[in-house]
C-alpha positions in Angstrom: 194.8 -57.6 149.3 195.1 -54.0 148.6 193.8 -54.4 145.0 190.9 -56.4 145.7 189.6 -54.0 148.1 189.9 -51.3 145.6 188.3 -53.7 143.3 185.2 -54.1 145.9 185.0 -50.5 146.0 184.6 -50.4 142.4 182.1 -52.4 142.2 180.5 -51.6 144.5 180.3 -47.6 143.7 179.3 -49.2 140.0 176.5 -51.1 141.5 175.2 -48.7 143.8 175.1 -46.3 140.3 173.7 -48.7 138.6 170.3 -48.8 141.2 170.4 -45.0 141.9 166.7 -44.1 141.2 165.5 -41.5 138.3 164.4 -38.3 138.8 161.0 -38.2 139.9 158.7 -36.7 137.1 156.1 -34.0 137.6 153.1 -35.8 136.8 150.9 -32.7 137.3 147.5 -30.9 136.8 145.9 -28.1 135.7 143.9 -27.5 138.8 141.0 -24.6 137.5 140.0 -21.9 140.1 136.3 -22.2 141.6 134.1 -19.9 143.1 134.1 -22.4 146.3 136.7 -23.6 148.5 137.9 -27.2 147.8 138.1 -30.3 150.0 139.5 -33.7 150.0 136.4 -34.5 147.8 137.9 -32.9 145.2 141.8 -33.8 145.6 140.8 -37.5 145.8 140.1 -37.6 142.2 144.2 -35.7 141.7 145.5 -38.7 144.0 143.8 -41.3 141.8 145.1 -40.3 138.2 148.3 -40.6 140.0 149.7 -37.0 140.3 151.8 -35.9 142.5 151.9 -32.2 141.5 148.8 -29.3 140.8 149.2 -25.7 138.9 147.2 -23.2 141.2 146.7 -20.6 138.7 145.1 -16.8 140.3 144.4 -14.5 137.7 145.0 -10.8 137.1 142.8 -9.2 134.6 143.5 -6.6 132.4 141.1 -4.7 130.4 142.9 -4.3 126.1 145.6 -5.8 125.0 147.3 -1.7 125.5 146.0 -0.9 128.9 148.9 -1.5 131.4 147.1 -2.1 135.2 146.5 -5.7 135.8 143.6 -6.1 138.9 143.6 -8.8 141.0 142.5 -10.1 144.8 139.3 -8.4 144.2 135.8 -9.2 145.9 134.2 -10.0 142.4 137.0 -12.8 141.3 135.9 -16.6 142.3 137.6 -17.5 145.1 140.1 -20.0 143.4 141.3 -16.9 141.9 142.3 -14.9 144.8 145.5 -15.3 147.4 142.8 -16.4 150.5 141.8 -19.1 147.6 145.2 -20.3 146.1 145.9 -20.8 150.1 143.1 -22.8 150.9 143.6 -24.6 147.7 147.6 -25.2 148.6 146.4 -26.1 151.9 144.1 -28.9 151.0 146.5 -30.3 147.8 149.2 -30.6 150.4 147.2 -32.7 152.8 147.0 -35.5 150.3 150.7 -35.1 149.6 150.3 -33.2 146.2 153.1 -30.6 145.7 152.7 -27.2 144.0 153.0 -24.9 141.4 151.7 -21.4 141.6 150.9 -20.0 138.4 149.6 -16.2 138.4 148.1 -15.3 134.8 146.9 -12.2 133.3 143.0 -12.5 131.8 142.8 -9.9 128.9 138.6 -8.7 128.5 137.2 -10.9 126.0 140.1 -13.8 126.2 142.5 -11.9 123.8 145.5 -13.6 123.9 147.9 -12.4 126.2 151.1 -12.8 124.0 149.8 -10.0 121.8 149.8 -7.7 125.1 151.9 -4.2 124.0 151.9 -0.7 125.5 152.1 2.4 122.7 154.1 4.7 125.1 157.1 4.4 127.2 154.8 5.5 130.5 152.1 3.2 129.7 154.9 0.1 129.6 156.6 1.5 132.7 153.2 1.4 134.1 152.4 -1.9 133.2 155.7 -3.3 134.9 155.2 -1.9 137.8 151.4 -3.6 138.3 152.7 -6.9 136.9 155.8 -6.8 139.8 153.6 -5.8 142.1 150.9 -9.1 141.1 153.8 -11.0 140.6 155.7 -10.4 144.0 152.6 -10.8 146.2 152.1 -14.1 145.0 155.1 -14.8 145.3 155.3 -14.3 148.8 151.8 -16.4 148.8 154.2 -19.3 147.2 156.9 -18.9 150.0 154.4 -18.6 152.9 152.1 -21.8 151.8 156.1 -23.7 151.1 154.7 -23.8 147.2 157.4 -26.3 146.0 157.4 -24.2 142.2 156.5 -20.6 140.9 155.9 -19.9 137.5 156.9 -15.8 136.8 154.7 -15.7 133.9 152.5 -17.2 130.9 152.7 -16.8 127.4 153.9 -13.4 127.3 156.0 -12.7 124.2 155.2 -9.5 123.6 156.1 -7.9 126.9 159.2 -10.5 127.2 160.7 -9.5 123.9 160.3 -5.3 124.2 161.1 -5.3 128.1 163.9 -8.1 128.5 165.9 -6.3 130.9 162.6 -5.6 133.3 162.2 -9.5 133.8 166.0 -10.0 134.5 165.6 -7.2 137.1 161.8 -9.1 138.4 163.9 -12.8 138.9 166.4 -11.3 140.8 163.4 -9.8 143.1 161.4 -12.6 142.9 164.6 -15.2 144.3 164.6 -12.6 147.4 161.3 -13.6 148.3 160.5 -17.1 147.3 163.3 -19.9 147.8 161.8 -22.7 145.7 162.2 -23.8 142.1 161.4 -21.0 139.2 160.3 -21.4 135.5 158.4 -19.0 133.3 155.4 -20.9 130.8 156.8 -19.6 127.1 154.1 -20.4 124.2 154.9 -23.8 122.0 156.1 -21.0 119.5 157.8 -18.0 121.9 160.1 -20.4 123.8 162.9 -20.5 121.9 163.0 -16.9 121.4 162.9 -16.5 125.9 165.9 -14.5 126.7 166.4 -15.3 130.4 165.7 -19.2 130.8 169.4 -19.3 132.3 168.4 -17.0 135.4 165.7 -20.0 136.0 165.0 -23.7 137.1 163.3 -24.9 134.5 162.5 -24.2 130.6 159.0 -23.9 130.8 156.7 -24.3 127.7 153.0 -24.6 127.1 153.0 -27.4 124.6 150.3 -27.0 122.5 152.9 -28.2 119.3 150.9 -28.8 115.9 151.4 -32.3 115.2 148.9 -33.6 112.9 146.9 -32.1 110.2 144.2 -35.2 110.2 140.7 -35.6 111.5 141.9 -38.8 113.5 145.4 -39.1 113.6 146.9 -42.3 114.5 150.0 -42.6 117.1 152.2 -43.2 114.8 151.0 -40.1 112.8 151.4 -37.8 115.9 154.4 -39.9 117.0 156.2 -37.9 113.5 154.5 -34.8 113.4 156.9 -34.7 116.6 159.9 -34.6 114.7 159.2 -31.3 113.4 159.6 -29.4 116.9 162.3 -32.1 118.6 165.2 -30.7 117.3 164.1 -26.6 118.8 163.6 -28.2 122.6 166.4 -30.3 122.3 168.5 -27.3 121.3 167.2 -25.3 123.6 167.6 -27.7 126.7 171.7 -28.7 125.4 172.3 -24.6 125.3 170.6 -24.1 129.0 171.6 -27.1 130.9 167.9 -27.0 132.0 165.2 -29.3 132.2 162.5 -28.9 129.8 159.0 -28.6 131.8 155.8 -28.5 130.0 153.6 -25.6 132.2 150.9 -26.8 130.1 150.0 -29.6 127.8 147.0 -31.2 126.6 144.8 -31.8 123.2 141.5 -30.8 122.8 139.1 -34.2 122.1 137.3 -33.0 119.0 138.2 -33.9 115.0 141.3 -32.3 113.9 142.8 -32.0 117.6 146.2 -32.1 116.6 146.4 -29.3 113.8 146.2 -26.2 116.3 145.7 -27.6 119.6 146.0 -24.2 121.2 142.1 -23.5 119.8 140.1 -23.1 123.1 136.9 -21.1 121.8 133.8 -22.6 123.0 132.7 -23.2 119.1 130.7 -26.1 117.8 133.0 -29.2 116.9 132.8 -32.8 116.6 134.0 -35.0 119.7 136.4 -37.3 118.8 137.6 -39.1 121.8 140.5 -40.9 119.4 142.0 -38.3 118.2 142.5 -37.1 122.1 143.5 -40.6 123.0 146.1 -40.5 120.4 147.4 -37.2 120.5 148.5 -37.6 124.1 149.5 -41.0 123.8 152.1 -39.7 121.2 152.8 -37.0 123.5 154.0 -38.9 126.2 155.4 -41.6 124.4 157.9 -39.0 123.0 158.4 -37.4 126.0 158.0 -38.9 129.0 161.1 -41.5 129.4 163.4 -38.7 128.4 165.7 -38.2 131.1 166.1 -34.4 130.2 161.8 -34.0 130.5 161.3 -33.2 134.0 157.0 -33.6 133.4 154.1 -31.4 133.1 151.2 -30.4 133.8 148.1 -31.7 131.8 145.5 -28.8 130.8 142.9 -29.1 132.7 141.4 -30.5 135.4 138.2 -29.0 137.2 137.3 -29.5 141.0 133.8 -31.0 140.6 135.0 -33.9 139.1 131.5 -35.9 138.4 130.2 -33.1 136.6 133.5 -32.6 134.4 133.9 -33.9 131.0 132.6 -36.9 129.5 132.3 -38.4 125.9 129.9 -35.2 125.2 132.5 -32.7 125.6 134.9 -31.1 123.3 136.9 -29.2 125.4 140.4 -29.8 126.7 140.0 -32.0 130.0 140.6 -35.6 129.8 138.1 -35.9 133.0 135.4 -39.1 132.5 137.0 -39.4 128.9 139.0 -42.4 128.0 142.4 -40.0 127.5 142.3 -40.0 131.2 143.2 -43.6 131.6 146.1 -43.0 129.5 147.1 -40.5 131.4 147.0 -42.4 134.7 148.8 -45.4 133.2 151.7 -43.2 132.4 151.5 -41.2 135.8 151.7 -44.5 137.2 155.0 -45.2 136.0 
């Protein structure tokens, strides 16, 4: 009698394993600042591509790549862009049960890119820490006063990461006194493996803009292989961290050649090409998405006025009013 109950219990611990449920994924979006507030207008559209998670990003601005104060909460920013506007924003998200990300970035005069940011002297980089804790911590506390469910620390800044490694440890530490949720920094598709603090963090954070296709309209399968090339680095680099691998940003571009540098974001005349949108993040999430190790992401980007956004005109990155959004929704379904 005694070994059949121990044989129940066996089988009945296996069966209750076998039905645990996965892991939700963080089926998110981009969610670009505004000069306006927002309202359930504009989350409605979130709710129906089935996402259950928005980046809120307020910006700092900077004025050269070597000038070390960052400004920010100013009366000439739009409004998204501002702590009175990521909490009106939070607010609204959260009434329609869509958790959060805040995701301060740094705007360099003229969109330079911010991984390229690097002080001459000693003062100007103590400088420059100082005003990036300082816009870092505020918002911080923004996150832990609206219950922000995630903070990212920072975005695609190799530069400053790689010459100043011991001033982020220090900032995390600071940071985990203020704000109790989950942490991840957003590494570039080509600085992440080189990030020298992902184990002080929640998540491995990278903005996946991943060559994967050097054709005007790559097929699935096409994409599906130029995958291969960058596996093997974020599998590595999740086995060594024992963290999930979150993509901060991901997205393509629907214009010819979308695949071959899909970080391009000038506004430049190109071709739309819906396809080679379609099948770029089709590949994307085939590869990803049923990988128990992926924790999600957050598709670049998604604009408030969602009637006006988009369409088979545009060549920019959102998939709004484009057929990449169904695909999109299909997968955030699951």
């Amino acid at each position: 009698m005694k070994h059949f109950s121990l044989l129940c219990m066996v089988l009945l611990l296996v069966s209750c394993s076998m039905t645990l449920p996965k892991t939700e994924k963080i089926n998110g979006v981009s969610f670009v600042a505004s000069r306006d507030s927002i309202s359930e207008k504009h989350t409605k559209p979130v709710l129906n591509l089935n996402a259950n998670y928005a980046a809120i990003m307020p910006f700092g601005f900077v004025k050269s790549l070597e000038h070390p104060e960052i400004i920010y909460n100013t009366d000439r920013q739009w409004f998204g862009e501002t702590d009175k506007g990521v909490k009106q924003y939070v607010k609204t998200l959260k009434k329609q049960q869509i958790k959060v990300m805040i995701k301060p970035q740094i705007w360099v005069w003229r969109g330079e890119f911010t991984g390229f940011i690097k002080m001459n002297t000693e003062e100007e980089w103590q400088e420059l820490e100082q005003t990036y804790e300082n816009f870092i911590l505020d918002f911080a506390k923004v996150a832990e006063d609206i219950n922000a469910e995630m903070f990212c620390i920072g975005t695609e800044l190799e530069n400053f990461v790689s010459h100043r490694p011991k001033f982020w440890t220090q900032l995390i530490k600071k940071i985990r006194t203020i704000y109790k949720g989950k942490l991840t920094y957003a590494a570039n598709w080509n600085e992440f493996t080189k990030t020298p603090f992902w184990s002080d963090l929640d998540y491995v954070g990278i903005d996946a803009y991943f060559p994967v296709s050097d054709l005007k309209t790559p097929t699935v399968e096409d994409c599906l292989q130029g995958w291969n090339a960058h596996l093997p680095d974020i599998k590595n680099v999740q086995k060594n961290t024992k963290k999930p691998i979150l993509f901060t940003e991901f997205g393509y571009r629907s214009f010819d050649f979308s695949g071959k540098k899909p970080w391009l974001t000038g506004n430049y005349e190109a071709t739309p090409n819906l396809e080679a949108q379609v099948n770029t993040t089709n590949a994307l999430f085939k590869t990803f998405w049923e990988e128990d190790w992926f924790a999600g992401g957050f598709v670049w980007k998604w604009f408030h006025n969602y009637e006006q956004s988009g369409g088979a005109k545009d060549n920019m990155f959102t998939p709004q009013n484009k057929p990449t959004e169904e695909i999109i929704r299909q997968y955030y379904k699951k």
